[in-house]
DRENDO-1510 file (C-alpha; in Angstrom, 1 decimal, always signed):
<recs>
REC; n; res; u; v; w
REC; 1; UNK; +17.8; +31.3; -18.8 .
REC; 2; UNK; +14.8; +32.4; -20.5 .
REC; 3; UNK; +13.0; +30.4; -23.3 .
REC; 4; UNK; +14.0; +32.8; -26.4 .
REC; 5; UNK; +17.7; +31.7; -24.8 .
REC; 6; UNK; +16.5; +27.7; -25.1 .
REC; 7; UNK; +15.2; +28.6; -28.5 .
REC; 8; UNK; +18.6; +30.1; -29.2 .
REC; 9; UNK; +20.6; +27.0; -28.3 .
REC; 10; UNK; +18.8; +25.0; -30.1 .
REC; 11; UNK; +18.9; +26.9; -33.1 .
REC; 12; UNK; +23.1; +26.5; -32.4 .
REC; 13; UNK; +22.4; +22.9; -32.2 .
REC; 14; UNK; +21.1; +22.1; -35.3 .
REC; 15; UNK; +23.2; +24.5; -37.2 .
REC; 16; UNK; +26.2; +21.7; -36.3 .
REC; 17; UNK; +25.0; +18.7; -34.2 .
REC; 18; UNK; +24.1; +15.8; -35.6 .
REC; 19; UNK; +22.5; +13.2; -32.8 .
REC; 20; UNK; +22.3; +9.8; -32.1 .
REC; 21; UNK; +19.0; +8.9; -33.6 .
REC; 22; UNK; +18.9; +12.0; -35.1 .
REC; 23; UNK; +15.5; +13.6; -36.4 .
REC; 24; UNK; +15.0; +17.4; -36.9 .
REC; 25; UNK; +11.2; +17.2; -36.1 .
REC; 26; UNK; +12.3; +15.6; -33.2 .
REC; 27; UNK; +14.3; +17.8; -32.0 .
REC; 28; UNK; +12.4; +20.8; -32.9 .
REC; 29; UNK; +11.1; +21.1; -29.6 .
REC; 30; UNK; +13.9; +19.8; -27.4 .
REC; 31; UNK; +15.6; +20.4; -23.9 .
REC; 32; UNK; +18.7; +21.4; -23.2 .
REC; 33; UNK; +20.2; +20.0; -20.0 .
REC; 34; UNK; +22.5; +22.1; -17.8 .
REC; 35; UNK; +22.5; +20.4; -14.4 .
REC; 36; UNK; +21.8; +17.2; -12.7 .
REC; 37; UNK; +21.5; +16.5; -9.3 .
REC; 38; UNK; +20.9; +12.7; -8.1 .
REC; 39; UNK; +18.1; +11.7; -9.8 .
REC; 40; UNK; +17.0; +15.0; -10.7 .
REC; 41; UNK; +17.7; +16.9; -14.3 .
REC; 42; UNK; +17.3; +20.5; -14.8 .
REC; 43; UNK; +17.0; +22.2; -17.9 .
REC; 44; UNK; +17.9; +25.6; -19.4 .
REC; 45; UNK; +14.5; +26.9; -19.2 .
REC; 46; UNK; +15.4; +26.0; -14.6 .
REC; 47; UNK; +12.2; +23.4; -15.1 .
REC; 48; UNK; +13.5; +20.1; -13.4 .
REC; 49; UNK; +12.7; +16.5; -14.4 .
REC; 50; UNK; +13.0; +13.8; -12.7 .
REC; 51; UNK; +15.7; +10.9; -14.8 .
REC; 52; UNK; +13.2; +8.6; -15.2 .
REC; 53; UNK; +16.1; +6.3; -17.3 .
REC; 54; UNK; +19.0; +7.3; -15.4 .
REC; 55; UNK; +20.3; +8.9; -18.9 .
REC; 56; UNK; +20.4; +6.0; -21.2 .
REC; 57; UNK; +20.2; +3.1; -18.3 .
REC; 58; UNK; +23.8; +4.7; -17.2 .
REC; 59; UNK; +24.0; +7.1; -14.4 .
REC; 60; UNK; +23.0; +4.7; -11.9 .
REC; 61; UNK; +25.0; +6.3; -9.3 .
REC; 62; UNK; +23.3; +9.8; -9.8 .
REC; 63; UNK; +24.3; +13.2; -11.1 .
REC; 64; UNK; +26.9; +15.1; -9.3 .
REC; 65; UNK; +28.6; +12.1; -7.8 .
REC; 66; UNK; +31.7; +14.1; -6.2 .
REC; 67; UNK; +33.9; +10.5; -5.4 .
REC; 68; UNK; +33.5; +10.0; -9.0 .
REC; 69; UNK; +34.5; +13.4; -9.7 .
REC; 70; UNK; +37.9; +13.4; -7.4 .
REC; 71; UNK; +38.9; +10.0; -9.1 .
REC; 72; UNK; +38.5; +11.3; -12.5 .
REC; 73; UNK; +40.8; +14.5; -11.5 .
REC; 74; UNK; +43.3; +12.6; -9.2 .
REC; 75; UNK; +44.0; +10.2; -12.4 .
REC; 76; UNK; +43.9; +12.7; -14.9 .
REC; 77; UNK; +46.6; +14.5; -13.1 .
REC; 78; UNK; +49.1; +11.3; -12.2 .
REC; 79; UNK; +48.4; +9.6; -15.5 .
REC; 80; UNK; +45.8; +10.7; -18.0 .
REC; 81; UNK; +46.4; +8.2; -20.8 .
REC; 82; UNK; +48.7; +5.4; -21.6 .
REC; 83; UNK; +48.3; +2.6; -24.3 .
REC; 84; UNK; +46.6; -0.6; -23.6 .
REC; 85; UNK; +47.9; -2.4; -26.1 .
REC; 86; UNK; +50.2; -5.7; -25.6 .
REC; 87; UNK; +53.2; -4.6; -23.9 .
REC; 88; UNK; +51.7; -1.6; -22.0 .
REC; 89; UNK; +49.8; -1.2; -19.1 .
REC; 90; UNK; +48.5; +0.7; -16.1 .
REC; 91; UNK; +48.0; +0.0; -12.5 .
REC; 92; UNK; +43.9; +1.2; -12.3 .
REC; 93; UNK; +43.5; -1.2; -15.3 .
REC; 94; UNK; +45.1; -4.0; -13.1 .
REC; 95; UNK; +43.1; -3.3; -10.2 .
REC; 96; UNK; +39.6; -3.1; -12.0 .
REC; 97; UNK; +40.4; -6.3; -14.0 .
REC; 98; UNK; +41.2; -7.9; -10.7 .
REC; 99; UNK; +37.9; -6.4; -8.6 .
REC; 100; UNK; +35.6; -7.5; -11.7 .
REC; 101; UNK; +36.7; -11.4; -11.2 .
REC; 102; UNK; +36.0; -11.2; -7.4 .
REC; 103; UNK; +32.9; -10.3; -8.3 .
REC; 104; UNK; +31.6; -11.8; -12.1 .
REC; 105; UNK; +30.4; -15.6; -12.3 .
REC; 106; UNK; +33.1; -18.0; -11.3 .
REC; 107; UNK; +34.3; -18.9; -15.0 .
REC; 108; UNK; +34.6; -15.1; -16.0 .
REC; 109; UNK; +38.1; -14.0; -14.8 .
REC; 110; UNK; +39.6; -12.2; -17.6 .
REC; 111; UNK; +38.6; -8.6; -19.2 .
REC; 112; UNK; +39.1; -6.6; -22.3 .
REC; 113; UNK; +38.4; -2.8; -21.8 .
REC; 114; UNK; +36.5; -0.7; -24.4 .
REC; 115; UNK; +34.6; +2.8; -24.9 .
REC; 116; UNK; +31.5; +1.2; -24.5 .
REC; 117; UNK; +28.6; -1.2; -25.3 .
REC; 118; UNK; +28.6; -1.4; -29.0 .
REC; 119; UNK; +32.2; -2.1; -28.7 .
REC; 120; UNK; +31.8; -4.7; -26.5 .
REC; 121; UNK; +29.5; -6.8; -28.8 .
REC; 122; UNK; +31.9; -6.5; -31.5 .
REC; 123; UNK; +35.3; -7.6; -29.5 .
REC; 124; UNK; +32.4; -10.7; -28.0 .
REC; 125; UNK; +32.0; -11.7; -31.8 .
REC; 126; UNK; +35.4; -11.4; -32.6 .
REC; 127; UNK; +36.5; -13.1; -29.7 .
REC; 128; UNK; +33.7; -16.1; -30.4 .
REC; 129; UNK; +34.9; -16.6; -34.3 .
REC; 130; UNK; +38.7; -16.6; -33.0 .
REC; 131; UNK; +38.3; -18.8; -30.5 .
REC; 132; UNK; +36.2; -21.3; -32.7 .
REC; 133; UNK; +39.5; -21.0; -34.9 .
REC; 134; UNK; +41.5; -22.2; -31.9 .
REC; 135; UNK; +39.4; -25.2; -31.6 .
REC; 136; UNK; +39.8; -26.4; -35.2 .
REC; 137; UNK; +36.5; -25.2; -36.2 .
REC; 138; UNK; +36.8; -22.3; -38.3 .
REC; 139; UNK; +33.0; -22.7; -39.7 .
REC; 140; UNK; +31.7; -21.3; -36.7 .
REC; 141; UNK; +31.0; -18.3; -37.3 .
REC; 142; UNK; +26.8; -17.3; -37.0 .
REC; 143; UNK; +25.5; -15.1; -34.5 .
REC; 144; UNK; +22.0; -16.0; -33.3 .
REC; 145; UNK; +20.3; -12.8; -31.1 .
REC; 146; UNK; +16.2; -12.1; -30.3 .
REC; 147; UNK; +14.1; -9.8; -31.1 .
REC; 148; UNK; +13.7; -7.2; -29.5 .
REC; 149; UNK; +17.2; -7.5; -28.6 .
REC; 150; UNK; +19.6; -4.5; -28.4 .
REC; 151; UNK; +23.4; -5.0; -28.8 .
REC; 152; UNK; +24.5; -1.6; -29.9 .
REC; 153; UNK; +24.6; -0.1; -33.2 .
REC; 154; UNK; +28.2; -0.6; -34.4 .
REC; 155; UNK; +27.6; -2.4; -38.0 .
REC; 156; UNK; +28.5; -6.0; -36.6 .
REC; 157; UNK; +26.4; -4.6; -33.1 .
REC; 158; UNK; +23.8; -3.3; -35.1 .
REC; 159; UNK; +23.2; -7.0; -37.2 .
REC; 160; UNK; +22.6; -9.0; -33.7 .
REC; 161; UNK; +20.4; -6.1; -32.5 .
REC; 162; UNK; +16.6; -7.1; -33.0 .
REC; 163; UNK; +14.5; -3.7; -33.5 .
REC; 164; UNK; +14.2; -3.8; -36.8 .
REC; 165; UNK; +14.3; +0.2; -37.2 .
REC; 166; UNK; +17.8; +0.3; -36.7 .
REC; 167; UNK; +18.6; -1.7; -39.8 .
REC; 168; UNK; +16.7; +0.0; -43.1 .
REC; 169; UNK; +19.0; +2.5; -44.1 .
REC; 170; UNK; +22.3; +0.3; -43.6 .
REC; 171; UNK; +21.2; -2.0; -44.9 .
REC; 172; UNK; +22.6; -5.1; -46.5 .
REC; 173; UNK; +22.9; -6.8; -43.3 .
REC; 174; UNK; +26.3; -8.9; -42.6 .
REC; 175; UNK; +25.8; -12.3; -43.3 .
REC; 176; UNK; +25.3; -14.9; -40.7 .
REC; 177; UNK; +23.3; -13.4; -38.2 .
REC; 178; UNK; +19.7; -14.7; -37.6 .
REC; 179; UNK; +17.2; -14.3; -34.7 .
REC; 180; UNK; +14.8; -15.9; -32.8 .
REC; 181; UNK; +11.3; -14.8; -30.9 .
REC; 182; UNK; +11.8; -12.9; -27.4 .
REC; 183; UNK; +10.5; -14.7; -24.1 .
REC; 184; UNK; +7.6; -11.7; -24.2 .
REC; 185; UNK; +5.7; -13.4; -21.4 .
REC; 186; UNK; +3.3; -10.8; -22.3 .
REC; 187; UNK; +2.9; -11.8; -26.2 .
REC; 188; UNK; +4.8; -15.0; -26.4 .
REC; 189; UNK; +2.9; -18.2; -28.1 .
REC; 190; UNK; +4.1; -21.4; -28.1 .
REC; 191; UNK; +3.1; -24.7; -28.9 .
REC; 192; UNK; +0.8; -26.4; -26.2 .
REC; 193; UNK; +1.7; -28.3; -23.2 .
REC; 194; UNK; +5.3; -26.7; -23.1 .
REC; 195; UNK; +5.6; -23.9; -20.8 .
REC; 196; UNK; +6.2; -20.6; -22.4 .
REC; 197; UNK; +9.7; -20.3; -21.4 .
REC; 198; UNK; +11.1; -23.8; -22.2 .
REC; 199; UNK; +9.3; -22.9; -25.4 .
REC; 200; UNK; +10.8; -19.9; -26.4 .
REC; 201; UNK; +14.3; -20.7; -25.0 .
REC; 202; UNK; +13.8; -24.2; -27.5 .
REC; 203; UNK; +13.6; -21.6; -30.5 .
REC; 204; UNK; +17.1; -21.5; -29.9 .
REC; 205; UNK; +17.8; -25.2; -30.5 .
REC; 206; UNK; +15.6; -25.3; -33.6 .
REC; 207; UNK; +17.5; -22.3; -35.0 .
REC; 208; UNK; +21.2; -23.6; -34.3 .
REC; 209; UNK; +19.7; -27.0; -36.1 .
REC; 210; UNK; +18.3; -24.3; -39.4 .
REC; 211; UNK; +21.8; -22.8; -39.5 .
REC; 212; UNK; +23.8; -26.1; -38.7 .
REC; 213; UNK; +25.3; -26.5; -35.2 .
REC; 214; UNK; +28.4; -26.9; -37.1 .
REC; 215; UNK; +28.2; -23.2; -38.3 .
REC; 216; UNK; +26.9; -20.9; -35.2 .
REC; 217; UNK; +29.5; -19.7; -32.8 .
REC; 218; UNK; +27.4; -17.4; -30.5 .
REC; 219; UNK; +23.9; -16.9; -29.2 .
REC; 220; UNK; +23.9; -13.0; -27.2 .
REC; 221; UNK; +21.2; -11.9; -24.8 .
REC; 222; UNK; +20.2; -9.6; -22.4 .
REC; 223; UNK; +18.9; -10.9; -19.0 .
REC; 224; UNK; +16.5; -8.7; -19.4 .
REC; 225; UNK; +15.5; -6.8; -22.6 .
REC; 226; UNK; +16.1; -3.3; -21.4 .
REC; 227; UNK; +15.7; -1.2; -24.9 .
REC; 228; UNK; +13.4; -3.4; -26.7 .
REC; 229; UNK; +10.8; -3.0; -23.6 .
REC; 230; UNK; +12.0; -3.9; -20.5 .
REC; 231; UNK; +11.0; -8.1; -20.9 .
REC; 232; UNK; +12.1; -9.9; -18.2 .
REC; 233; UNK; +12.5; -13.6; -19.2 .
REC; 234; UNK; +10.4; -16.8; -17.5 .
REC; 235; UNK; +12.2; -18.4; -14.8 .
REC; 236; UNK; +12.8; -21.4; -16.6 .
REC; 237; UNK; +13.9; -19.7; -19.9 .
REC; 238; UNK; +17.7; -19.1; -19.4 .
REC; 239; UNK; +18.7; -23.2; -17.1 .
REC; 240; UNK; +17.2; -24.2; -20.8 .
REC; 241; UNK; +19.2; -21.9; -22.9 .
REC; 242; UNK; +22.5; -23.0; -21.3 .
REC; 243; UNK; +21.7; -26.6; -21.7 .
REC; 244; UNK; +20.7; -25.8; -25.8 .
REC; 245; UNK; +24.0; -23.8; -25.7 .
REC; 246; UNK; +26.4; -26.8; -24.3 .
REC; 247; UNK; +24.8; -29.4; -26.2 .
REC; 248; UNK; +25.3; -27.7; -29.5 .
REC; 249; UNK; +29.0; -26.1; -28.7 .
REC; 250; UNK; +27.7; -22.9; -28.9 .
REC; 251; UNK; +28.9; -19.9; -26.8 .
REC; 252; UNK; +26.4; -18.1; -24.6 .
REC; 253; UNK; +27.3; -14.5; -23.9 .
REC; 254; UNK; +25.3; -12.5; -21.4 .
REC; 255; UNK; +25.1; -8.4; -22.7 .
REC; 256; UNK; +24.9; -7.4; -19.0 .
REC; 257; UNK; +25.2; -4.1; -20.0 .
REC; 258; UNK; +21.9; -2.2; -19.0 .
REC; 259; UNK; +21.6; -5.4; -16.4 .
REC; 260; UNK; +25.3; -5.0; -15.1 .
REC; 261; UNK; +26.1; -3.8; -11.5 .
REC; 262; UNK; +22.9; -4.0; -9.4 .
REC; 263; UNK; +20.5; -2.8; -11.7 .
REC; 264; UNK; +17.8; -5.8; -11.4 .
REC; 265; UNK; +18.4; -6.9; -7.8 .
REC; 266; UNK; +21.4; -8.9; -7.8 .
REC; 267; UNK; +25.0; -7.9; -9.0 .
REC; 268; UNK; +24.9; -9.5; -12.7 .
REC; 269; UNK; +21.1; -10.1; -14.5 .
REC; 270; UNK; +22.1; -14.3; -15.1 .
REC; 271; UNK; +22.6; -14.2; -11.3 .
REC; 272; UNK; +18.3; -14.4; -11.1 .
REC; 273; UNK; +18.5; -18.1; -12.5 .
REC; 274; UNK; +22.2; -19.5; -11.7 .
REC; 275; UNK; +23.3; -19.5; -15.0 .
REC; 276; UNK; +27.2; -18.8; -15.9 .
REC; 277; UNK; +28.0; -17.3; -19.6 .
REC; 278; UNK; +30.8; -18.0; -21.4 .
REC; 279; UNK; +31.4; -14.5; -22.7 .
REC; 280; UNK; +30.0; -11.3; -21.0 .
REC; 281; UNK; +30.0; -8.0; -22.0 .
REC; 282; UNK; +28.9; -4.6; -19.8 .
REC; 283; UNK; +29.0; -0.8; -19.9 .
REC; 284; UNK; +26.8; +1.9; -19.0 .
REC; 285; UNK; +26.6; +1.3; -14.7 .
REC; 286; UNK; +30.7; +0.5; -14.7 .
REC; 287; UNK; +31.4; +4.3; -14.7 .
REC; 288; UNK; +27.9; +5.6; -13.9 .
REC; 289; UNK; +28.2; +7.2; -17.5 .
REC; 290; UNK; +30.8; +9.6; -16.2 .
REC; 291; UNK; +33.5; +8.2; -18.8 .
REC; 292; UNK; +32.9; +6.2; -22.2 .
REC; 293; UNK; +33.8; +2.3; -20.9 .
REC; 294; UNK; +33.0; -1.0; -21.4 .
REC; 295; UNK; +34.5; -4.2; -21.5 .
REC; 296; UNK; +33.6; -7.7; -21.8 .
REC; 297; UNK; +34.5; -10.9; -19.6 .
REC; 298; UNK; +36.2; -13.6; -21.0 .
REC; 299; UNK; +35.7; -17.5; -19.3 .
REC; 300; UNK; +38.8; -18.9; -18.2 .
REC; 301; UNK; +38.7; -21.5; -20.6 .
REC; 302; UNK; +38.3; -19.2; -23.7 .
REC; 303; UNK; +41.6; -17.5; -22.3 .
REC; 304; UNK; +43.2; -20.4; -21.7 .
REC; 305; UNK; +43.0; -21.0; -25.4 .
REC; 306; UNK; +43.7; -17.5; -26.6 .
REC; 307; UNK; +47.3; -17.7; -24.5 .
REC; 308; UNK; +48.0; -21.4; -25.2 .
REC; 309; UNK; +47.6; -20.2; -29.5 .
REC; 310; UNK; +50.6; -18.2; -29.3 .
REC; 311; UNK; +49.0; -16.1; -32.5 .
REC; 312; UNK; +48.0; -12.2; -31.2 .
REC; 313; UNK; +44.3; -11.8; -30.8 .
REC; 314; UNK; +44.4; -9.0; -33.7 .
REC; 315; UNK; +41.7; -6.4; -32.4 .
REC; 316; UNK; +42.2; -3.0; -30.5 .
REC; 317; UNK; +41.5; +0.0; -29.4 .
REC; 318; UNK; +42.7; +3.2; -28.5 .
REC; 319; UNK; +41.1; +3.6; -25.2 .
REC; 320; UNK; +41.2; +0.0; -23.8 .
REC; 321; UNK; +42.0; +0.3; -20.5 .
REC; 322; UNK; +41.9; +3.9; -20.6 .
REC; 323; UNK; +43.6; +5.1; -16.7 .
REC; 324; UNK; +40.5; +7.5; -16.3 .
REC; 325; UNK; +38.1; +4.9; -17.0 .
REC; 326; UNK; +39.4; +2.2; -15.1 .
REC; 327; UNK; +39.9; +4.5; -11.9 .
REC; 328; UNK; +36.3; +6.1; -12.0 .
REC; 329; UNK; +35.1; +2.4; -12.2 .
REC; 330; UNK; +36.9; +1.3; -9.0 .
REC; 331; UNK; +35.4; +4.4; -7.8 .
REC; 332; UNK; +32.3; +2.9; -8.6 .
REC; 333; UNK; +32.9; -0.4; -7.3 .
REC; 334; UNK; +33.3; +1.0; -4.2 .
REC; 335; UNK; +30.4; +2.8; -4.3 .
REC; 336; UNK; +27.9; -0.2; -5.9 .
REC; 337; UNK; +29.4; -2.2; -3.5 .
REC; 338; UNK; +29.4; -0.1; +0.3 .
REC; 339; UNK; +26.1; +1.5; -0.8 .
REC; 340; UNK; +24.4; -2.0; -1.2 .
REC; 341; UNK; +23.2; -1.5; -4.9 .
REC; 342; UNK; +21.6; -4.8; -5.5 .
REC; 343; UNK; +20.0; -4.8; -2.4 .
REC; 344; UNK; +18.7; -1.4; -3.3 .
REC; 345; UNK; +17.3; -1.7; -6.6 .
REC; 346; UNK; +15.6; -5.1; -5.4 .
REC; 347; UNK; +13.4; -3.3; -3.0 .
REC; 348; UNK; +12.8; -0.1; -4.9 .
REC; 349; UNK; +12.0; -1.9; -8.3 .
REC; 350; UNK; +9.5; -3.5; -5.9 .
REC; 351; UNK; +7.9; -0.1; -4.6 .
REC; 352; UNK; +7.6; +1.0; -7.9 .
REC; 353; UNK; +6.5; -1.9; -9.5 .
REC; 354; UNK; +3.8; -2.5; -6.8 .
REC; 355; UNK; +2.7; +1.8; -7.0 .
REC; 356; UNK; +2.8; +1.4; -10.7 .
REC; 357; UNK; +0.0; -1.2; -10.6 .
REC; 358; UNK; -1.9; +0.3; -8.1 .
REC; 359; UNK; -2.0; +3.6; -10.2 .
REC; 360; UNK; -2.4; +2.2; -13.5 .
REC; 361; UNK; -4.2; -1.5; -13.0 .
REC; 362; UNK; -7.5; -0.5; -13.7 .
REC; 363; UNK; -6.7; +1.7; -16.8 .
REC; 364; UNK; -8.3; -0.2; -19.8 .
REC; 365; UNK; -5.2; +1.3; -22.2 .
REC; 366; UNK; -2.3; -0.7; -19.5 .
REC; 367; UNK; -1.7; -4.0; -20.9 .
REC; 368; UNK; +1.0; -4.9; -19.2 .
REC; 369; UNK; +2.8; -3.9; -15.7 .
REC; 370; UNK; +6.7; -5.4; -15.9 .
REC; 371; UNK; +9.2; -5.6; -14.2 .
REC; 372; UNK; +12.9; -7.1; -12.2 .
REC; 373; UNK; +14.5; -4.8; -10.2 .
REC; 374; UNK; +14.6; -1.6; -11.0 .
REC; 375; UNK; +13.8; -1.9; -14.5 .
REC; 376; UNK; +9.7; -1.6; -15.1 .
REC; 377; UNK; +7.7; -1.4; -18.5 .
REC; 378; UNK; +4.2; +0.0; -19.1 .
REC; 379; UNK; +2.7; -1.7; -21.9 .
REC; 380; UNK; -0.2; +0.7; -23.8 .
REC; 381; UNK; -2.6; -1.1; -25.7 .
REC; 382; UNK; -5.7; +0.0; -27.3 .
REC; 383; UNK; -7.7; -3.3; -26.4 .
REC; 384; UNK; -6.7; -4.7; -23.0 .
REC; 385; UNK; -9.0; -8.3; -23.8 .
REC; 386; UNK; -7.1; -8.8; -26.5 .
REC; 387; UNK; -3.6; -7.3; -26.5 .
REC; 388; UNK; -4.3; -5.6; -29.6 .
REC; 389; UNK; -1.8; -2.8; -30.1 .
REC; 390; UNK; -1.8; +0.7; -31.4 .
REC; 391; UNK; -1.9; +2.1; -35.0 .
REC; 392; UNK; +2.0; +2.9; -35.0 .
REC; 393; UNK; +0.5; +6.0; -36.8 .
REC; 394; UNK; -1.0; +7.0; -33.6 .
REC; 395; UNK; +1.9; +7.6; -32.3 .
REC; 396; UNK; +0.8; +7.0; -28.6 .
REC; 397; UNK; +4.0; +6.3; -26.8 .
REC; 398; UNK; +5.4; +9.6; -28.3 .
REC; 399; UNK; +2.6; +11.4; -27.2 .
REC; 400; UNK; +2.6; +10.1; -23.9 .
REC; 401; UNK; +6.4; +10.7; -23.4 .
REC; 402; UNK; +6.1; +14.4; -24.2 .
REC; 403; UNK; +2.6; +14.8; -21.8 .
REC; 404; UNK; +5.3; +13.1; -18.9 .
REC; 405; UNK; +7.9; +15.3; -19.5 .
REC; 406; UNK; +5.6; +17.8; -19.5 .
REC; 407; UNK; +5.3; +16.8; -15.9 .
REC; 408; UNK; +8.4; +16.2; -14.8 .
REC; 409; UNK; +9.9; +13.3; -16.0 .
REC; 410; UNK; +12.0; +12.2; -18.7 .
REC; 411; UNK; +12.3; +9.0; -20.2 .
REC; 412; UNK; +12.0; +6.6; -23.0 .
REC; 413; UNK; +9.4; +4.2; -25.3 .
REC; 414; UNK; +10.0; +1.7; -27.6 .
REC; 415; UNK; +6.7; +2.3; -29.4 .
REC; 416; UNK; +3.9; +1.8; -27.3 .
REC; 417; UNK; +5.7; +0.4; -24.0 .
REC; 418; UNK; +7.1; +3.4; -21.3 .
REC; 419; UNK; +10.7; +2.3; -20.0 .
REC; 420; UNK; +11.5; +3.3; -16.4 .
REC; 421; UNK; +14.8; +2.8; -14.8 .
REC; 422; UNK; +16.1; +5.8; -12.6 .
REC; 423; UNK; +19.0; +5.9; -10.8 .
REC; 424; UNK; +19.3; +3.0; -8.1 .
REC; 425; UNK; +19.9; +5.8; -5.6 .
REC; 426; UNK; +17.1; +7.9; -6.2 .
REC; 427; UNK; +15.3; +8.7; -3.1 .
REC; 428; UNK; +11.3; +7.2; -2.1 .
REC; 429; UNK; +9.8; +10.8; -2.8 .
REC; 430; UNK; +10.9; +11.2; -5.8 .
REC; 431; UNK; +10.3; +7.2; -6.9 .
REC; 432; UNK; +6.8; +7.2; -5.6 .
REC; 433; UNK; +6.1; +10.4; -7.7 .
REC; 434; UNK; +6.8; +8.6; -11.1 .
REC; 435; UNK; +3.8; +6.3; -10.6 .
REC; 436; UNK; +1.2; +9.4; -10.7 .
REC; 437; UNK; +2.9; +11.2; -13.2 .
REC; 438; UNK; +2.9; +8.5; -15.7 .
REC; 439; UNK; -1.1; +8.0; -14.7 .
REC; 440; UNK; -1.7; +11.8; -15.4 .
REC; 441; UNK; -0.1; +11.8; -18.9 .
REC; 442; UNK; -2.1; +8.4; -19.8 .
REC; 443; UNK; -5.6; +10.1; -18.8 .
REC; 444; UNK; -4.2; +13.1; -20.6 .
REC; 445; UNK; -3.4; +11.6; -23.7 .
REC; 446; UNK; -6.1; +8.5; -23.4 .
</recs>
């Protein structure tokens, strides 16, 4: 396809599209994506890139994933919707409820299906507040996130997510829903003689004591912060944040949905520090992003309650438990789990992380090398002695992004920091390219 016929599709698209995050400037100069192949995109234009973010976290199986493809047909043709609501069912629903308890935490047995990750973080807060009903303690209600968070942008989602650009133009904020400093081992300061991450995990206790312990149901968190900069926690951070959690009676609930599946070396993110949630929620990895699902776990004793109440737990949707869905996941299970996916991601995110440093160490813009699994961050800085960042009105990340994709790989920033996190099955030629790409666009740009 030649580039006046890119130019012409774009031209279509913004005539009608409008895009998540959508921005005309933006997408002035866009790509449109006709094939993918593993861990490879290729664009109209028949330039490839390599999928430096397996899509958005998602397609950790890879493009073109053909036992995906021949569950997806085989269910569509047998059965390709039926309601999920109480009453209704369907067998690939049954069976991917039943493989996700053989393999979540030990308390987290029971699942609610939904489209997605946003969805998820809403049925998690609804399911918090109703089941503080159930315990005769209908005052808990507060949400307490991080910054840097990111829990989707449904309105409730949106309120526990902590980038703050997502809020502006919808704003007012619902009420009740506060947040506390990220881990950030690379910018986190706490008090002295405390190590950093009992001090930023006792942020929590000394914002469920500012909101009264009496009023917050919920404290959400990623296992590792995926969109707000790939920030994997101190080792000590999360033991502490269960112990604030049971002491106060408040839930914890693990967003394992970028973490979920294999992603940072074991199947589930808490997994790292043997902590259990009380509430769970995933997407993205579940289907490889080859169908719209989520869900979230529920502990056995939060279920227990719900079915004890008699009273309907009044929240739905259309595609919970959606046949498609659930079969593509098993699909998926069977793939995560016969292709070794933890296992895999362990020891790539360690190639990569250890070629990333090695390429970019000695660059006096690279604050910060990250990394657990296969999930690594770049942090640029423009004063490594000091941490100090950027100008945002520099616009460095941005410019870097576009000199990397220029080269042959796609990705994405929050601000200044680069977020890598390819498929888990991408191959070692193709991973240990992203290291010199990335250094190429830095000099370029730097």
């Amino acid at each position: 396809m030649s580039l006046n016929a890119n130019n012409e599709l774009l031209q279509r698209d913004q005539s009608h599209l409008i895009h998540s995050l959508h921005s005309q400037p933006a997408h002035a100069h866009g790509r449109v994506w006709v094939r993918g192949e593993g861990a490879l995109l290729t664009d109209s234009n028949g330039a490839e890139c390599i999928d430096g973010l397996a899509g958005l976290w998602n397609v950790i199986a890879g493009h073109g994933r053909g036992e995906l493809i021949v569950a997806a047909a085989e269910q569509m043709r047998t059965l390709p919707f039926v309601s999920g609501y109480a009453g209704s069912t369907n067998p690939r629903a049954i069976e991917l409820a039943e493989r996700l308890a053989a393999i979540c935490p030990g308390n987290i047995n029971h699942f609610f299906f939904t489209s997605g990750g946003g969805e998820s973080t809403d049925s998690n807060i609804k399911m918090a507040r109703y089941f503080w009903k159930l315990k005769g303690k209908p005052e808990k209600t507060k949400v307490i996130s991080r910054l840097f968070g990111y829990h989707g942008v449904t309105l409730a989602a949106m309120c526990a997510t902590g980038i703050s650009d997502y809020w502006p133009m919808f704003e007012p904020r619902i009420p009740g829903f506060s947040h506390i400093p990220s881990p950030y081992p690379y910018r986190y300061q706490g008090p002295p003689g405390v190590s950093q991450g009992l001090a930023a995990a006792n942020e929590l206790e000394q914002a469920i004591l500012r909101e009264g312990a009496d009023k917050v149901a919920m404290f959400i968190a990623e296992p590792v912060q995926g969109s707000g900069g790939v920030i994997p926690p101190q080792d000590d951070y999360f033991p502490r944040i269960r112990e604030i959690c049971d002491h106060y009676q408040v839930l914890l609930v693990a967003d394992e949905v970028i973490t979920g599946f294999g992603r940072t070396g074991t199947m589930f993110g808490l997994q790292h520090w043997g902590v259990e949630p009380d509430l769970m929620q995933f997407a993205k990895g579940i289907t490889s992003g080859y169908f719209p699902l989520g869900g979230i776990g529920v502990s056995d004793e939060i279920a227990a309650a719900m079915n004890d109440s008699g009273q309907p737990w009044m929240h739905a949707y259309t595609y919970s438990g959606h046949p498609v869905g659930c079969a593509i996941g098993l699909a998926m299970l069977d793939i995560i789990e016969g292709e070794d996916f933890p296992g895999q991601a362990a020891r790539k995110g360690a190639a990569l992380l250890g070629a990333l440093r090695e390429a970019l160490d000695d660059h006096p813009n690279v604050g910060d090398i990250r990394g657990l699994g296969l999930m690594c961050g770049v942090e640029l800085v423009a004063d490594r002695a000091s941490k100090r960042p950027f100008e945002a009105s520099e616009k460095v990340g941005a410019r870097v992004l576009a000199a990397m994709i220029d080269r042959g790989l796609v990705t994405r920033i929050r601000g200044d920091v680069l977020c890598l996190a390819p498929p888990i099955v991408i191959d070692d030629d193709l991973l240990h390219r992203i290291p010199g790409v990335i250094r190429e666009a830095v000099d370029a740009v730097l």
